[in-house]
KEDOSE-396363 format. One record per atom (N, C-alpha, C, O): residue in one letter; x, z, y. Coordinates in steps of 0.001 Angstrom, whole numbers, plus 500000, padded with zeros to 6 digits. Each point is the difference from the previous one (the first is absolute). Example, Ala and Ser with C-alpha at 12.3 -4.5 7.8 and 13.67 -1.06 7.14 Angstrom:
A513190507800494310/A499110500000501190/A500900500000501200/A501036500665499981/S498614498615501069/S500820500060501190/S499230500730501090/S500509500169501108/
This chain:
X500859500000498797/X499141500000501203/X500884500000501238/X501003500708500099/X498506498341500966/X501166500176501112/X499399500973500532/X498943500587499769/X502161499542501245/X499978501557501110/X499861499136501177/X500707499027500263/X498121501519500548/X500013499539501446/X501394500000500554/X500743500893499592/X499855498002501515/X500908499916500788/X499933501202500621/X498943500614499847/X501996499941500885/X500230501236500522/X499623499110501837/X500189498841500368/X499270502303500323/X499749499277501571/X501409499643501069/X500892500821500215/X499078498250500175/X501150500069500604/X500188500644501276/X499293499960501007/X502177500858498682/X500149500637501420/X499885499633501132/X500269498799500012/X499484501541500954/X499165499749501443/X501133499194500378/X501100500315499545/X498782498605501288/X501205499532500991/X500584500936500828/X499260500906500385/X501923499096499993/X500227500298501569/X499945498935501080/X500490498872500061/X498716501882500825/X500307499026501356/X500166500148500766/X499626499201500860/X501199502146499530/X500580500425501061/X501062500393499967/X500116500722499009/X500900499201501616/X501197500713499469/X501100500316501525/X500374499153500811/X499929502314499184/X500781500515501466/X501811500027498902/X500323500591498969/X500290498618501802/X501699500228499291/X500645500496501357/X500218499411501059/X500008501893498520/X501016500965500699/X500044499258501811/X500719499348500758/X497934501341499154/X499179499805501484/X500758501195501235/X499898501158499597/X500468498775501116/X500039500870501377/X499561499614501410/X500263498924500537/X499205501837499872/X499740499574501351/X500220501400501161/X499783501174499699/X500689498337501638/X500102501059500799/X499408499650501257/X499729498803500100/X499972501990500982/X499757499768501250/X500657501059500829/X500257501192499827/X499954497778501317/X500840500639501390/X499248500244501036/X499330499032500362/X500541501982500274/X499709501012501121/X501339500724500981/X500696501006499865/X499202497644501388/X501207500529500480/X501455499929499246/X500405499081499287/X500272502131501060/X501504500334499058/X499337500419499042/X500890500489499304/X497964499705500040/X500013500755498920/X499561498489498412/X499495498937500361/X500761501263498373/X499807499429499208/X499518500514499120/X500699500867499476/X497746498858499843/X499613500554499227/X499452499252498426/X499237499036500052/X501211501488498665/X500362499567498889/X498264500070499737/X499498501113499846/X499812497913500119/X498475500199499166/X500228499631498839/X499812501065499412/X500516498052499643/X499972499692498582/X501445500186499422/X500870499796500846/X499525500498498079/X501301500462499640/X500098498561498548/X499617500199498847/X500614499285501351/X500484499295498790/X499226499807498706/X500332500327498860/X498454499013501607/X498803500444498915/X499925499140498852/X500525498946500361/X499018500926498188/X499936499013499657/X498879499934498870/X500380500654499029/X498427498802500782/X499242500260499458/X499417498990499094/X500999499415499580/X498050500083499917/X498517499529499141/X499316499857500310/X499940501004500711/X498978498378499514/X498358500008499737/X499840499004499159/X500895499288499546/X497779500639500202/X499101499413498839/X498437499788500038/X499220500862500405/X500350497690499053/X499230499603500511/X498886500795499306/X500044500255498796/X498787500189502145/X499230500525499225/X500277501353499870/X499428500692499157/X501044499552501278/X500221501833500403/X500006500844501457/X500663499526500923/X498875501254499201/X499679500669501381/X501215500815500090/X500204500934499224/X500644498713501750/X500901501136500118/X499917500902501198/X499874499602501158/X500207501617498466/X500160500744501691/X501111500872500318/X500350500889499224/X500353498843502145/X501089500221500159/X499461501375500865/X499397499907501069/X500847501036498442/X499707501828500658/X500841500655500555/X501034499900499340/X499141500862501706/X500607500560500712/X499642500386501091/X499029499485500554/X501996501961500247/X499550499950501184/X499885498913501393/X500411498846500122/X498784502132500937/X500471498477500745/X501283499939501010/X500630500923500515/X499514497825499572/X501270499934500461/X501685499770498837/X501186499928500320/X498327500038498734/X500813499286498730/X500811498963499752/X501038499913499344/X498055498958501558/X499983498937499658/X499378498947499467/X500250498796499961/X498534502168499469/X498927499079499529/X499254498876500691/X499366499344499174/X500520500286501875/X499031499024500214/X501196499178500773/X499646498992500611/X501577501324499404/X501299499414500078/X500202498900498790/X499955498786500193/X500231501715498775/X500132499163498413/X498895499188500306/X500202498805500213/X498660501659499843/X498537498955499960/X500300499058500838/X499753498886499538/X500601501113501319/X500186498937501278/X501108498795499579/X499926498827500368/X501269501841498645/X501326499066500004/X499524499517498497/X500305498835499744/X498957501921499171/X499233498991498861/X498968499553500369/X499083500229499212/X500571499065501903/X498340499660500097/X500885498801501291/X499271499095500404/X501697500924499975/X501066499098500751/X499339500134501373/X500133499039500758/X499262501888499610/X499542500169501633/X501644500712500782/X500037500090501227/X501139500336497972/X500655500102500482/X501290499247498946/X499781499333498989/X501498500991501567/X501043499820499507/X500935500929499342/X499848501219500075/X501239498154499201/X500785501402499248/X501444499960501460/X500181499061500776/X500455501992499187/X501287499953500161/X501076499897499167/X501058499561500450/X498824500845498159/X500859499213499235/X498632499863498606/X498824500315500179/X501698499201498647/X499105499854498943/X499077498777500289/X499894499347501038/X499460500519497757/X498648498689499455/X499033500471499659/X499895500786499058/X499237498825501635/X497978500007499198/X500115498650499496/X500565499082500595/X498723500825497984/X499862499157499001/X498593500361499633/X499724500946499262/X499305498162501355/X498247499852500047/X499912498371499522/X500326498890500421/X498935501801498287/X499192499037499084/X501341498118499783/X499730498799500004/X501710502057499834/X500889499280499687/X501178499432501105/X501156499648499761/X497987500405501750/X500287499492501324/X500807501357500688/X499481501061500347/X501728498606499718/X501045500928500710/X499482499763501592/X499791498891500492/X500088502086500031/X498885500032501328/X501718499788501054/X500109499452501096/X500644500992498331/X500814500008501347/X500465498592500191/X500681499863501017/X499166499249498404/X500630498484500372/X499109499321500529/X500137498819500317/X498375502167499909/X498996499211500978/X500272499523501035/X500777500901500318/X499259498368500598/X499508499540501304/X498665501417500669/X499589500715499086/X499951499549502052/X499121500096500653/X498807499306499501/X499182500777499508/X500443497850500474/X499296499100499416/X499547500426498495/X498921500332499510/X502271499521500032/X499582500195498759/X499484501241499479/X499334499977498965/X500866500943501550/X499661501490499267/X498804500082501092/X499744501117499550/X499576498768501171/X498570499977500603/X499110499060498940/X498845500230499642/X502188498402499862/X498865499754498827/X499931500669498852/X499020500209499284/X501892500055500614/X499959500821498168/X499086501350500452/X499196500596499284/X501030499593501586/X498984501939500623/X498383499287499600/X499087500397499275/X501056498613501420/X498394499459500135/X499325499399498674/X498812500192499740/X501991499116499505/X499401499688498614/X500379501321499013/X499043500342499306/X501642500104500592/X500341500899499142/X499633501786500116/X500227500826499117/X499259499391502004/X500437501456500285/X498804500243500668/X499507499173500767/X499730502491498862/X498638500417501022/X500804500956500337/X501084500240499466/X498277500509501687/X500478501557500341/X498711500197500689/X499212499326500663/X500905501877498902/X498589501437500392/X501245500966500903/X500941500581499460/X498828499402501688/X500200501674501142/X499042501021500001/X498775499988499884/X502039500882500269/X498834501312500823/X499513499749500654/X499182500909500142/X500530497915500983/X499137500360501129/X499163498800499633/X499616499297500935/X500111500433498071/X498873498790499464/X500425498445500632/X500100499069499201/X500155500688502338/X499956499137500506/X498909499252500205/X500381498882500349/X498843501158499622/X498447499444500235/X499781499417501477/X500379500577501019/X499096498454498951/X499163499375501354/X498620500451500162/X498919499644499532/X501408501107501149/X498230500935501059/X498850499044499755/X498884500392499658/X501531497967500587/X498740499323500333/X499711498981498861/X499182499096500171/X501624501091498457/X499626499938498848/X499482500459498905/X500425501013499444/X498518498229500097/X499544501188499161/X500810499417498761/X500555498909500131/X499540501909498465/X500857500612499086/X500382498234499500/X501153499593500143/X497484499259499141/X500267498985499564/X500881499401500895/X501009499564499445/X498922500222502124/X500664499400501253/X501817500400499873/X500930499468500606/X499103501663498371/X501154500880500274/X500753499430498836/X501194499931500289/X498544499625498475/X500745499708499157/X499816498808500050/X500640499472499090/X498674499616501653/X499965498555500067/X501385499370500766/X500879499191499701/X498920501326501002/X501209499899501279/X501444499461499278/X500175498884499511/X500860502288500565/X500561499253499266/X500509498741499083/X501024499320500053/X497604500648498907/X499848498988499455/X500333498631500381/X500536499257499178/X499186500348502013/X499944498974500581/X501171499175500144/X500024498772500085/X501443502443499946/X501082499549500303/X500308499663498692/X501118499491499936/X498266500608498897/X500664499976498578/X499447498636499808/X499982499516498868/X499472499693502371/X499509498706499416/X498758499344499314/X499795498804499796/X499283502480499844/X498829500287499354/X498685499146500724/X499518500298501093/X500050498635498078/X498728500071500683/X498605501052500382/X499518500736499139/X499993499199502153/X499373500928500186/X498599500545498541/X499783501181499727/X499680497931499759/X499551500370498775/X500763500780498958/X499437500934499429/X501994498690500244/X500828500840499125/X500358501439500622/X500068500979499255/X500150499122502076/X500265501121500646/X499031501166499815/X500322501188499976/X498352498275499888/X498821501125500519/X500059500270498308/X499900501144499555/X500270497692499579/X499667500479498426/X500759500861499888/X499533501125499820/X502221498668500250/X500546501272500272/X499966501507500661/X500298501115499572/X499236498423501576/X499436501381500664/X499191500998499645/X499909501209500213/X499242497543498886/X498531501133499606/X500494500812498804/X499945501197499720/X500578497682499650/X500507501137498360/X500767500468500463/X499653501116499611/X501498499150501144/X500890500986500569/X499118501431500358/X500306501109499562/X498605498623501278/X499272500973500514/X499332500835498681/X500061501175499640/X499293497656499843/X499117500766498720/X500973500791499433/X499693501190499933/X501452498487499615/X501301501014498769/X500155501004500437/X500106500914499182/X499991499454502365/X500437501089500360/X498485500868500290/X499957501218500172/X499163498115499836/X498479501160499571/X499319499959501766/X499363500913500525/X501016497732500127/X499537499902501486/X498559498824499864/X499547499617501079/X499933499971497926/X499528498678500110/X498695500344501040/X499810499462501090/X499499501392498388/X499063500209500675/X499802500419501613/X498972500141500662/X502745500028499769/X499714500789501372/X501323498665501066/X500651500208501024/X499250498697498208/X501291499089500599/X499191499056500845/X500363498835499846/X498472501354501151/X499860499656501236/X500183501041500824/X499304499957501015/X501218500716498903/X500587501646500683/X500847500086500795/X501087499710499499/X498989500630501829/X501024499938500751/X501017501465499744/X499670501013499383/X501176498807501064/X500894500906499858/X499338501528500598/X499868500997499291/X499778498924502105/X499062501342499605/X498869500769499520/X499636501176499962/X499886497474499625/X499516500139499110/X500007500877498307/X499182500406499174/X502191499535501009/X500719500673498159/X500203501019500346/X500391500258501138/X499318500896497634/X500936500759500011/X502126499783499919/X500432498847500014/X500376502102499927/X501083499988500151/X500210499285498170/X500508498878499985/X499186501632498835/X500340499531499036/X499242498544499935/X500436499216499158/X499022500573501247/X499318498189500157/X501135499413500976/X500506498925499677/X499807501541501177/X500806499265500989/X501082499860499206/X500442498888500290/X500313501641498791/X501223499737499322/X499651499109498802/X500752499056499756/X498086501179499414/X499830499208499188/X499929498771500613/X500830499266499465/X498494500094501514/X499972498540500650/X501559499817500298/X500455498922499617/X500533502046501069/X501426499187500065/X500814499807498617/X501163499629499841/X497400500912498763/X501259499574498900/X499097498640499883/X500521498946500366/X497957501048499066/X499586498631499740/X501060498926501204/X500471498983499492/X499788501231501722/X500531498857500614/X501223499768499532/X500484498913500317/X500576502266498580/X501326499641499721/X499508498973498788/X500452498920499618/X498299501979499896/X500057499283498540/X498997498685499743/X499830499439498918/X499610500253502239/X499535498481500072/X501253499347499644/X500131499418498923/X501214500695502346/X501238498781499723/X500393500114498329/X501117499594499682/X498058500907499336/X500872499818498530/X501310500405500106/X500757499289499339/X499912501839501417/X501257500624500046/X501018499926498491/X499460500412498973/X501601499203500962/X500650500242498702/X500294501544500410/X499810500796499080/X500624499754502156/X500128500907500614/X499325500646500884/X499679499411501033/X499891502179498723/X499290500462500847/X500936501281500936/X500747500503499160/X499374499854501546/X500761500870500567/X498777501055501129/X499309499443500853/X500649502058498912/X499454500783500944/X500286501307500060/X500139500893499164/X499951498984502646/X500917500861500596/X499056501328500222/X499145499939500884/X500925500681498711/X499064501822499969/X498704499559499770/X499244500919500314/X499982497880499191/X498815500173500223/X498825501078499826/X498902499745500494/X501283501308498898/X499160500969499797/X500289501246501227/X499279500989499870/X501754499037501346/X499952501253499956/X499084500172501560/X500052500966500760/X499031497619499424/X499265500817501349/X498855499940499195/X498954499613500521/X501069500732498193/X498517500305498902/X500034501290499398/X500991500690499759/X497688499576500008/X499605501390499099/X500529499716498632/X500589498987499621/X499057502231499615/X500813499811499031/X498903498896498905/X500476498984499493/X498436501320500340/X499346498881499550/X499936498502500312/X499658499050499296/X500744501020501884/X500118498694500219/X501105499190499725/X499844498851499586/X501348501679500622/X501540500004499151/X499713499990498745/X500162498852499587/X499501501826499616/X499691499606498824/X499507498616499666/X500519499106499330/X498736500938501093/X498948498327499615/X500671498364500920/X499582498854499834/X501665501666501207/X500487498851500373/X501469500152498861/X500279499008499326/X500571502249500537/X500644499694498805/X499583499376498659/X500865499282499500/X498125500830499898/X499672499377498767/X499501498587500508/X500152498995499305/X499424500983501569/X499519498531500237/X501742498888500127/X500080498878499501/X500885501691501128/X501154499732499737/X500099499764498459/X500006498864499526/X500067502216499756/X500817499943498888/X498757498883499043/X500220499636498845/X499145500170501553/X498805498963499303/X500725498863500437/X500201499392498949/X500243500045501847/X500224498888500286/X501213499934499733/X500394498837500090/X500281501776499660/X501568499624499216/X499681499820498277/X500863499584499227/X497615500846500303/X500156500024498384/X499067498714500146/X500257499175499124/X499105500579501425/X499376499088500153/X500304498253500227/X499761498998499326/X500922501280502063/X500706498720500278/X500993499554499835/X500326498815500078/X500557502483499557/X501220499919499190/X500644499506501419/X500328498840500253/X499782502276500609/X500655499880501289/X500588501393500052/X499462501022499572/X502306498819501306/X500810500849499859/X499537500721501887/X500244499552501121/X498829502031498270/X499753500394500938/X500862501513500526/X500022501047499353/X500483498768501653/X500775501169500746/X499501500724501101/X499347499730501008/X501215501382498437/X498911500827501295/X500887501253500162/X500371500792499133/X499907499187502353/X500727501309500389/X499128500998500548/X499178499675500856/X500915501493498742/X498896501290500617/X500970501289499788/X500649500244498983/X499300500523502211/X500291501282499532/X498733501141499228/X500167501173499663/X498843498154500253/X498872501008499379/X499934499751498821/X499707498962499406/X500716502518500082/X500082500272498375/X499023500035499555/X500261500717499033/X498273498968500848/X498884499970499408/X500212498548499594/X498862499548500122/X501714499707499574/X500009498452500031/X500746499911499184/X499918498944499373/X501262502118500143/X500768499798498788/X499274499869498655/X500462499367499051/X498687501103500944/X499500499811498234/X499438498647499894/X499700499665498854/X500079499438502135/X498783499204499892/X501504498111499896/X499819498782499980/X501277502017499992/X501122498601500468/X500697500045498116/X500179501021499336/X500084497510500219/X500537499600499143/X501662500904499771/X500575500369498976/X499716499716502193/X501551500371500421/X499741500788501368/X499174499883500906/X501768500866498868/X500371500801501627/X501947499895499658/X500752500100499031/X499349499636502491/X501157499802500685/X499882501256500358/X498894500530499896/X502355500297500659/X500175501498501030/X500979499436500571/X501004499526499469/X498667500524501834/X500813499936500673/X500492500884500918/X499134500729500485/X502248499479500001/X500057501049500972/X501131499406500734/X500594499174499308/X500047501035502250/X501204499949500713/X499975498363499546/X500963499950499235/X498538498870500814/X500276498700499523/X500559499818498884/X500836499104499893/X498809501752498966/X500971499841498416/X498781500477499379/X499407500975500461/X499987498088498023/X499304500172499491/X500938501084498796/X501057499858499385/X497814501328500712/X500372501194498984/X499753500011498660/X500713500228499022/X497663499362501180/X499448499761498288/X499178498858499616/X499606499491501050/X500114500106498321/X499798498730499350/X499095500725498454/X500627500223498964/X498070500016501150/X499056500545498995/X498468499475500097/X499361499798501032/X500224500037497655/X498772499397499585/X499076501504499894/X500302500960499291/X498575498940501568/X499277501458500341/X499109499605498619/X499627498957499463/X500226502853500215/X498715499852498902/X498528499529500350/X499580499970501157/X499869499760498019/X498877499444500304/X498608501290500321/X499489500936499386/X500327498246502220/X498793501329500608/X498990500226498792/X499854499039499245/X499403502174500474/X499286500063498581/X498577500022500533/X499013499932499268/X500942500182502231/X498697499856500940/X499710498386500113/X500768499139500432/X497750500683498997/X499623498456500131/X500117499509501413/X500040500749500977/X500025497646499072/X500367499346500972/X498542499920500254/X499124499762499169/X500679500578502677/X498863499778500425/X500044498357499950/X501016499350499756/X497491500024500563/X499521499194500353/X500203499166501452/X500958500381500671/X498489498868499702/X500295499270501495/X498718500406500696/X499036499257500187/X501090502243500239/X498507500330500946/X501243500842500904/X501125500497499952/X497604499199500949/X500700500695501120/X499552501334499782/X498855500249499622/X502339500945500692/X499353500898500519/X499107500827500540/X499623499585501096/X499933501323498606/X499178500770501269/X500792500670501034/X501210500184499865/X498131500178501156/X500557500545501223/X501599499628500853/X500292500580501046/
């Protein structure tokens, strides 16, 4: 009798080789990343933890190519980012890469569908393919019913869920987000972390997420620790034994 094939291990598609970066203030010089060198993998949620001021949304910025290294290579989805052009790494950001912030980014005088459409446009999309995208973007993250909604319209955990449907309309190979849970309650953090980690098992997209809020560790494939710009630990958290809520919003 044969034996099922065994599953194959996840790709990597990210990769930091003995990364540093510093910044200058005046005479003074200050060391943010120390020589980092890491992994990711497609289809896994990683979260990089620490206090703030670490470095964390430092790394996010120089693997997600919104910034540069001072010495070392980012190696995303095979493409060594530092031999980009300007040109070129604004396109690879734009076909390849979503990002979710803390502060949602939202347009006041859009409502939620208007908000993930947008974008779209620059990806070349006809306006029919855009809105098809938009809508199932909206529906996954548990907005369908409230996506003629203007932004003040939402509560605060709706307003973040619409800046992920807009990462995750572009079909990201890469998703990157910077604290998104911490201007949220704790229920609501909850239900935008798993909605993360759904879309890395799902779309089989390599999603990163820097937060200093430790309620978010049980819910990540991997946790990074980071401290002083030098990653400390590198551990797979046990699995939360509390069921994963649903996509409802909150009360109060």
């Amino acid at each position: 009798m044969n034996q099922p094939s065994p599953s194959p291990a996840p790709s990597i598609s990210l990769q930091a080789r003995n990364v540093s970066k510093s910044f200058t203030s005046g005479a003074v010089r200050a060391t943010v990343l120390h020589d980092l060198t890491l992994d990711m993998r497609a289809g896994e949620l990683t979260l990089i933890s620490g206090p703030s001021g670490c470095g964390k949304s430092t790394l996010l910025a120089i693997l997600s190519g919104l910034q540069g290294t001072d010495s070392g290579h980012v190696i995303a989805l095979g493409q060594d980012l530092s031999v980009l052009d300007k040109r070129a790494l604004e396109r690879f950001r734009l076909h390849h890469t979503g990002f979710v912030f803390q502060g949602f980014n939202l347009f006041p005088a859009l409502n939620a569908l208007e908000q993930v459409e947008l974008p779209l446009s620059y990806l070349g999309l006809t306006p029919v393919e855009a809105r098809r995208r938009a809508r199932a973007s909206l529906e996954e993250v548990g907005l369908g019913p409230r996506m003629g909604l203007r932004p003040s319209e939402l509560s605060g955990g709706e307003k973040q869920r619409v800046a992920i449907a807009r990462a995750l309309a572009k079909e990201p190979d890469l998703l990157f987000a910077d604290e998104p849970t911490s201007a949220l309650d704790s229920a609501n953090g909850q239900i935008i972390i798993d909605i993360l980690h759904r879309i890395a098992r799902t779309h089989g997209t390599t999603v990163l997420c820097v937060s200093h809020d430790p309620r978010l560790v049980g819910h990540a494939d991997r946790v990074l620790g980071m401290e002083d710009g030098r990653i400390l630990s590198d551990r797979v958290p046990s699995p939360l034994s509390t069921p994963t809520p649903g996509i409802e919003e909150p009360s109060a």
